[in-house]
C-alpha positions in Angstrom: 19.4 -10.6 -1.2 19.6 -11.0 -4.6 17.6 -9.5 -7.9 16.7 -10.5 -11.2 15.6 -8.0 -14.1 13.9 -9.1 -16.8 13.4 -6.6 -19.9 10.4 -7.1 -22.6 9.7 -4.6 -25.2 6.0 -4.6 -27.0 7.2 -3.3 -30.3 5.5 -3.5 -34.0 5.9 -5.7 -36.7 9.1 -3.7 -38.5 11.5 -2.7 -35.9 13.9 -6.0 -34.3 16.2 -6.6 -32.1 20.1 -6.8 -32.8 20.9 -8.9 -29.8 19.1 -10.4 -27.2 18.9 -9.2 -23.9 20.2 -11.3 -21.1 18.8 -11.6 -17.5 20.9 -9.7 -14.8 21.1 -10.9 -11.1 22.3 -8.0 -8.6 21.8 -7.4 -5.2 19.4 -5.5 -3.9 20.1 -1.4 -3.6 22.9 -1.8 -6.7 22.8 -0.2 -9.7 22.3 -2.4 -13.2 23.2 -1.4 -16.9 21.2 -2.7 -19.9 22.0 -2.3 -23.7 19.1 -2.6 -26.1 19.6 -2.5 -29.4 17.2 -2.2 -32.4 17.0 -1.7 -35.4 14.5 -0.3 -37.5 12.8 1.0 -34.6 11.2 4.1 -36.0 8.8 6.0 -33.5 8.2 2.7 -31.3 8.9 3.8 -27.5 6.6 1.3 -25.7 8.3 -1.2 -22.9 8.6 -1.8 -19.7 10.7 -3.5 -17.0 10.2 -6.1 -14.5 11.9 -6.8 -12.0 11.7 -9.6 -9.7 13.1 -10.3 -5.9 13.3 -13.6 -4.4 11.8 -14.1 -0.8 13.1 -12.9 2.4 11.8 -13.7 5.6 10.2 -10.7 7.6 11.6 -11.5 11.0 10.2 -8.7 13.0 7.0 -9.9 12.2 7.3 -13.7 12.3 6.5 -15.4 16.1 9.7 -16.7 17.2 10.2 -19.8 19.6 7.4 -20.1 22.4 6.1 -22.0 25.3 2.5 -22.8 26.3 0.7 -25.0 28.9 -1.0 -28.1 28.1 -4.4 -26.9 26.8 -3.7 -23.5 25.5 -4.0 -22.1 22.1 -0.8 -20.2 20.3 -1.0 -18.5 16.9 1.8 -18.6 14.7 2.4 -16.0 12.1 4.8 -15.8 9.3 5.5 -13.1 6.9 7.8 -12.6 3.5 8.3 -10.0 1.5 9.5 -11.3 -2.2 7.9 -10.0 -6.1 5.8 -12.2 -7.0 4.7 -12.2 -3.4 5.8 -14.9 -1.7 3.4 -18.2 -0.6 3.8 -19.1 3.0 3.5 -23.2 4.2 3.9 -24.7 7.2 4.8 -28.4 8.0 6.3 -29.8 11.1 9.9 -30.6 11.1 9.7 -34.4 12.2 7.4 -34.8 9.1 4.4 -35.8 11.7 1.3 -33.9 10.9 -0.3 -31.2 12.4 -3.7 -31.1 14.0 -6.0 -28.2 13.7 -9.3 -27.9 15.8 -12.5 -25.8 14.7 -14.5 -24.4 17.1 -16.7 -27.3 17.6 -13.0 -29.5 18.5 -13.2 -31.3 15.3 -10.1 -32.7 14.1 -8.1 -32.2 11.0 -4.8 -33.9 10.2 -2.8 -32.1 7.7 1.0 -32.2 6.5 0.6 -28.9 5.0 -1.0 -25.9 6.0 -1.2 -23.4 3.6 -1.7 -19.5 4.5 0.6 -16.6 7.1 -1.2 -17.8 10.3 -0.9 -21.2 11.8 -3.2 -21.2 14.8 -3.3 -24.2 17.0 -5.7 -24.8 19.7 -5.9 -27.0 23.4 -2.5 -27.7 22.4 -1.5 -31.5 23.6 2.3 -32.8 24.9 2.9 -34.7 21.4 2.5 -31.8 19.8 5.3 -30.0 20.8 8.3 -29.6 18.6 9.7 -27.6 16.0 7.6 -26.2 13.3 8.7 -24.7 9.9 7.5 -21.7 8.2 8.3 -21.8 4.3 8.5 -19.1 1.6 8.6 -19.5 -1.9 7.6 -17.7 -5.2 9.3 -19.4 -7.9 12.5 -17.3 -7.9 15.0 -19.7 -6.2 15.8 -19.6 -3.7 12.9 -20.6 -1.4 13.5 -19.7 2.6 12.1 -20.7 6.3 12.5 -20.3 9.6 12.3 -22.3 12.1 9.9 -22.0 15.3 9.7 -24.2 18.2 6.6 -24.7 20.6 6.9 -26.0 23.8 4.3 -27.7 25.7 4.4 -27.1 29.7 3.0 -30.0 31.8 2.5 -31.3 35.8 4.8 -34.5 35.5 3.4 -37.9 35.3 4.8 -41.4 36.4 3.5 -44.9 35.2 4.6 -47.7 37.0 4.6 -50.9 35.4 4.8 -53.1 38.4 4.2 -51.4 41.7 5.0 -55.0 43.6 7.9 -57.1 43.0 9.2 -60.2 44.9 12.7 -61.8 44.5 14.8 -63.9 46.3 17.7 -63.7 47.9 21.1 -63.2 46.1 19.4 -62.1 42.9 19.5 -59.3 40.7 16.0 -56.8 40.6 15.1 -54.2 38.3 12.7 -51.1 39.3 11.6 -49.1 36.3 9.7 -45.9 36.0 8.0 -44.2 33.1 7.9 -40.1 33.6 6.3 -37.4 31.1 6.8 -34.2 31.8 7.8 -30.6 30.8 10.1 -28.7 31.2 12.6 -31.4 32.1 12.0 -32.8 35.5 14.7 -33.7 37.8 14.0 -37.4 39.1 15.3 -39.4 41.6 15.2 -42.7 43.7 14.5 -43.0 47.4 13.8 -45.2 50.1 10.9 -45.4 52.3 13.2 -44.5 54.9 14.2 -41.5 53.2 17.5 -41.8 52.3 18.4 -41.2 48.6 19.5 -44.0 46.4 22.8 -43.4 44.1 24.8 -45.4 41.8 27.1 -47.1 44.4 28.4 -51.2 44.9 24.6 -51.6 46.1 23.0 -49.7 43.2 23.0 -49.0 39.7 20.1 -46.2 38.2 20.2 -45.3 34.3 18.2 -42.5 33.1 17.7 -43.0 29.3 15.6 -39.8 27.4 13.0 -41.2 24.9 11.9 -37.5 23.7 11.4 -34.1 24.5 9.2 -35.3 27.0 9.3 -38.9 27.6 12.2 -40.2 30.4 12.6 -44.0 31.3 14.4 -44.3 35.0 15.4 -47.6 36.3 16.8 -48.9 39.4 19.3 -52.2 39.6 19.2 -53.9 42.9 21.9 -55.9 43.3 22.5 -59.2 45.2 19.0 -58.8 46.8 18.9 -59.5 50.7 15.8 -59.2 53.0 17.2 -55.7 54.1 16.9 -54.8 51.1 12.7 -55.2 51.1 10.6 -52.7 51.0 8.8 -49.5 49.6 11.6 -47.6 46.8 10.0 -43.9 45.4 10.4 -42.7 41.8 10.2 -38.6 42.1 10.1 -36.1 39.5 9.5 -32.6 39.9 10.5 -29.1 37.6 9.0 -26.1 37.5 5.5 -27.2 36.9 4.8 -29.1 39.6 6.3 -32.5 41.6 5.1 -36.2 41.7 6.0 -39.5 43.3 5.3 -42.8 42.7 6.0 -46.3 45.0 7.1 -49.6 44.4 7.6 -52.4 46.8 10.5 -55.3 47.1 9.6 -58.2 48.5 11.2 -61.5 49.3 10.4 -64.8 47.9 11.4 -68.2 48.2 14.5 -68.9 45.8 14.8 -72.0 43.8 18.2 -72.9 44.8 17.1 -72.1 49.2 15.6 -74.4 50.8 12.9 -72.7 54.0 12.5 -74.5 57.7 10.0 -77.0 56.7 12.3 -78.5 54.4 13.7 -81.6 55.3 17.9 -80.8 55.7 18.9 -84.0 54.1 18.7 -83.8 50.1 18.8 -87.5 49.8 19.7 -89.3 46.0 17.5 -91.9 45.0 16.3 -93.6 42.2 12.6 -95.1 41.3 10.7 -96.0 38.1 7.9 -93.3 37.2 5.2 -93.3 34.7 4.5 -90.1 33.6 0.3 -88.7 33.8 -1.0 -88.2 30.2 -4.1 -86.2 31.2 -4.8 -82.8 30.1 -5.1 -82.0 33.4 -1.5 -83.0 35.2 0.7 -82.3 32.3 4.3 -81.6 33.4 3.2 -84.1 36.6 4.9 -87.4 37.6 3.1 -90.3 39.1 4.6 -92.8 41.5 4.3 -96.3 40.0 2.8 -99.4 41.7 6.6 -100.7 42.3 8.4 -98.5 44.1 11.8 -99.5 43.9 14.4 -97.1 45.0 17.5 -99.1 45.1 17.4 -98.5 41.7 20.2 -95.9 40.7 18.4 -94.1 37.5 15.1 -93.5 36.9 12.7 -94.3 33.8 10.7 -91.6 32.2 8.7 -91.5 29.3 9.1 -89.1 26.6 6.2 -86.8 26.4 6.9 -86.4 22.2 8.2 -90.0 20.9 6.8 -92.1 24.3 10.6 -93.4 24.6 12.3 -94.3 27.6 14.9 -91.8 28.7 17.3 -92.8 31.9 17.9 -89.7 34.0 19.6 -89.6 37.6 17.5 -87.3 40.0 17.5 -86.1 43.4 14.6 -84.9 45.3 13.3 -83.8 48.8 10.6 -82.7 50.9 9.0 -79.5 50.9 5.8 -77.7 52.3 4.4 -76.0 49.4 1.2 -73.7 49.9 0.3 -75.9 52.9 0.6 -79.4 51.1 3.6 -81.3 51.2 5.1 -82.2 48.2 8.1 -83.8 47.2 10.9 -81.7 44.6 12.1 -84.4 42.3 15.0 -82.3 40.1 16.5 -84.6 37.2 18.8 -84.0 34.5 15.6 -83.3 32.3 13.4 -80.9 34.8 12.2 -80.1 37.9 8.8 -82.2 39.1 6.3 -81.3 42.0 4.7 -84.3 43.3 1.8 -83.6 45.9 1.7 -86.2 48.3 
């Protein structure tokens, strides 16, 4: 703690000074020697001294770090001794702004707020953080402390997508969105019950978006139809403990071909006009010669309406109940109805 002692005399119009007098900075509790010198000074004896003490921070009296459930009210308080007396702000510490709430619940947003007492009330989860109380009264330098709030809540999980299908041999990704405070601990597990861990079968990341905010995923790998079923994203602290489910199913794969497929995948060629209504885009329509002895086949160009030769196989397929046929070319993959 340092001082600074500044000297004035109130003296008449004959008496002057010899030298000035220079400011002193001591610390606090030393002693300090001036010389004043005038001349002329006759029976002038008026003056004074003033002395003045940059702020300190009163920490037996300022609210240290502190923890509140979701909905509560907390009062902070900060107090500074200093001459001039020191003025006491408060901002958040991520620069975001605070909220205060009359009695009615009307909202204020503020970046400052000015005065020893910070009261916030029905405190919400993005809230939380640190908070700093700042003293200043022009005599450098200004001080603060730091004071953190914590926000306790029950956990919560969003789900993005609660079902998911995949075919076999594939890759799948599970992901779960948690809030909650204190940290929970979360976890992966099977319908069965058995816990999933980062093995050859399965990879789970945990990545921390903020105090309160956890993304968990869950990396399937080389799906298999054992593999189907319900998985459970759980996260629990001291709060309380929730789970939510989400269920692997298989689909049909692009590359598998089901029962009602015919087993030969035969290669063939035949000329094709493609369908140029709004309706069928994407379509191919058999044309009135089907000729298959042909080795390529003739499609037109959707964009310039130019030929383009392309070799293609195709097959047979039960699709939704219809039977359709899979023509897959060099260019794309058709479904023709039948």
């Amino acid at each position: 703690m340092n001082t600074t002692l500044r000297t004035n005399f109130v003296l008449g119009n004959e008496p002057e000074f010899i030298q000035p007098i220079a400011n002193q900075t001591i610390p606090l509790g030393r002693d300090a020697m001036f010389t004043c010198c005038v001349k002329n000074l006759k029976g002038y004896r008026i003056g004074y001294l003033d002395v003045v003490i940059p702020p300190d921070i009163i920490y037996e009296e300022t609210s240290s770090d502190i923890m509140v459930p979701e909905g509560g009210t907390v009062k902070l308080v900060c107090k500074a001794r200093g001459y001039p007396k020191p003025h006491i702000t408060w901002r958040r510490e991520d620069y975001e702004e605070i909220i205060r709430k009359d009695a009615s619940g009307i909202k204020e947003r503020v970046n400052i707020h000015e005065g020893e007492i910070l009261k916030l009330v029905r405190l919400s989860r993005t809230e939380m953080g640190a908070y700093l109380c700042i003293a200043s009264n022009g005599i450098p330098p200004s001080v603060s402390k730091r004071i953190t709030i914590s926000v306790h809540f029950h956990p919560v999980i969003q789900v993005p997508n609660q079902l998911v299908g995949a075919p076999n041999g594939t890759n799948v990704t599970l992901e779960c969105y948690i809030e909650a405070y204190p940290k929970p601990i979360i976890y992966w597990i099977r319908e069965t019950g058995e816990m999933v861990a980062t093995n050859e079968k399965y990879e789970t990341k945990v990545e921390s978006r903020s105090r309160f905010e956890t993304k968990m995923t869950l990396k399937i790998k080389n799906f298999q139809a054992s593999d189907a079923g319900s998985y459970k994203c759980n996260a629990k602290n001291s709060v309380g403990d929730v789970e939510s489910s989400i269920r692997i199913h298989e689909i049909p794969g692009p590359a598998k071909h089901s029962n009602t497929e015919y087993k030969e995948n035969i290669k063939h060629s035949e000329k094709y006009n493609t369908r140029n209504n709004e309706n069928n885009k994407g379509f191919l329509s058999p044309s009135k010669n089907n000729n298959i002895a042909n080795n390529t086949n003739y499609l037109n160009d959707f964009s310039s309406n130019r030929s383009l030769t392309v070799h293609y196989q195709y097959y047979v397929k039960v699709v939704f109940g219809y039977t359709a046929i899979i023509v897959t070319t060099s260019v794309n993959k058709f479904l023709i109805p039948l």
